[in-house]
C-alpha positions in Angstrom: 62.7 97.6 38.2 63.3 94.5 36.8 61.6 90.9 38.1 63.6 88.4 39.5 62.9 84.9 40.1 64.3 82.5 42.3 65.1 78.8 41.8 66.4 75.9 44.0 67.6 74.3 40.4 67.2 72.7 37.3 65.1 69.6 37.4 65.3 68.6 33.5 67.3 69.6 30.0 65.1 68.8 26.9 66.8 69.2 23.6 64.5 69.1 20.3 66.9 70.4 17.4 68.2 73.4 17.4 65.9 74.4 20.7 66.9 73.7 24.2 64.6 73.9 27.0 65.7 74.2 31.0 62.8 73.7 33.4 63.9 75.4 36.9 62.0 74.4 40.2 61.7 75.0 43.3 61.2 73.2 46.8 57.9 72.7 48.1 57.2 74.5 51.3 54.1 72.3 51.9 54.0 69.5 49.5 56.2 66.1 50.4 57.6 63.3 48.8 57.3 59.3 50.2 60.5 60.3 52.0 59.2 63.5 53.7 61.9 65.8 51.6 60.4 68.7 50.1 59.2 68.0 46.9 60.4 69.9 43.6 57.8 72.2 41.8 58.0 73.5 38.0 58.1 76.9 38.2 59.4 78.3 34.6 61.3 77.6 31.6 63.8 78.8 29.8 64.4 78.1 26.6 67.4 78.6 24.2 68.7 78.1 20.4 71.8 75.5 21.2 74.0 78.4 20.5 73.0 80.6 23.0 72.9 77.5 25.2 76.2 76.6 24.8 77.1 80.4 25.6 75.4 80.3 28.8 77.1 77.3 30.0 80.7 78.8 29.2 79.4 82.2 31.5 78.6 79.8 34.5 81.4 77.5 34.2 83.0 80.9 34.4 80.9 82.1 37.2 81.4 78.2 39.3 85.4 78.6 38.8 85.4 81.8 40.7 83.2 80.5 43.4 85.7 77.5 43.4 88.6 80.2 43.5 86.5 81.9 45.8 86.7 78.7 48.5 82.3 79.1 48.2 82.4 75.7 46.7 84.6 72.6 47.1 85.0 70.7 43.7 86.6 66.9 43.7 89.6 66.4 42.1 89.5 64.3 38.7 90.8 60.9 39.0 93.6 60.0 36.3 92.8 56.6 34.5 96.0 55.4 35.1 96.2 56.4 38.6 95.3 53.3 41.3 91.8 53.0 42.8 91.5 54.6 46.1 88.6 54.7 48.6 86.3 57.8 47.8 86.3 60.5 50.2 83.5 62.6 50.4 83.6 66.3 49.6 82.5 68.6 52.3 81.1 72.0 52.1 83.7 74.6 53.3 81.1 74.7 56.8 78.9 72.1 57.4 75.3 73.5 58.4 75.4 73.4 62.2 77.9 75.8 62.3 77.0 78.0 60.0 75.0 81.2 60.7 72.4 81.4 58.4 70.9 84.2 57.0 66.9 84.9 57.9 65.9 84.2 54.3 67.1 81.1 53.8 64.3 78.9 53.8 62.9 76.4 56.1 63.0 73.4 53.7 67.5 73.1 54.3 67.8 73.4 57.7 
């Protein structure tokens, strides 16, 4: 069996050279910031020559344009520097969170 780990996202890139380093985190289920949102916790890092970096990144820009393809994720258009300035819309999820049946792991700290 192989270990897993879970992560709610990447909280800093660090490059030194040829080395770069990704911390992930995760969401406190106790601990809170001054604006009572869960607050992130350093949890590991991974660290990769730039080459294998830049690899990685190509796999999940990969991996985002099916999700994209997919309908999972909503990405906004680019705006064309000649084109006239519009008023921003927002970008909504494909189902906002009210209406959306959640599965029994998801945890506590996005509902």
């Amino acid at each position: 069996m192989h270990a897993e780990l879970y992560t709610d996202g990447i909280d800093e890139v660090t490059i030194g050279g040829s080395i770069v380093r990704v911390d992930l985190v995760s969401l406190s289920p106790t601990e809170r910031d001054a604006s009572n949102a869960p607050r992130k916790v350093f949890r590991q890092r991974l660290i990769f020559s730039a080459e294998s970096f830049a690899n990685s990144v190509e796999v999940m820009q990969n991996a985002l344009q099916g999700l994209v393809d997919a309908g999972v994720v909503q990405r906004p258009r680019p705006r064309t520097p000649a084109a006239a300035p519009q008023a921003s819309a927002r970008v909504e999820p494909a189902s906002s969170v009210s209406d959306n049946p959640r599965s029994p792991n998801v945890s506590s700290n996005f509902r």
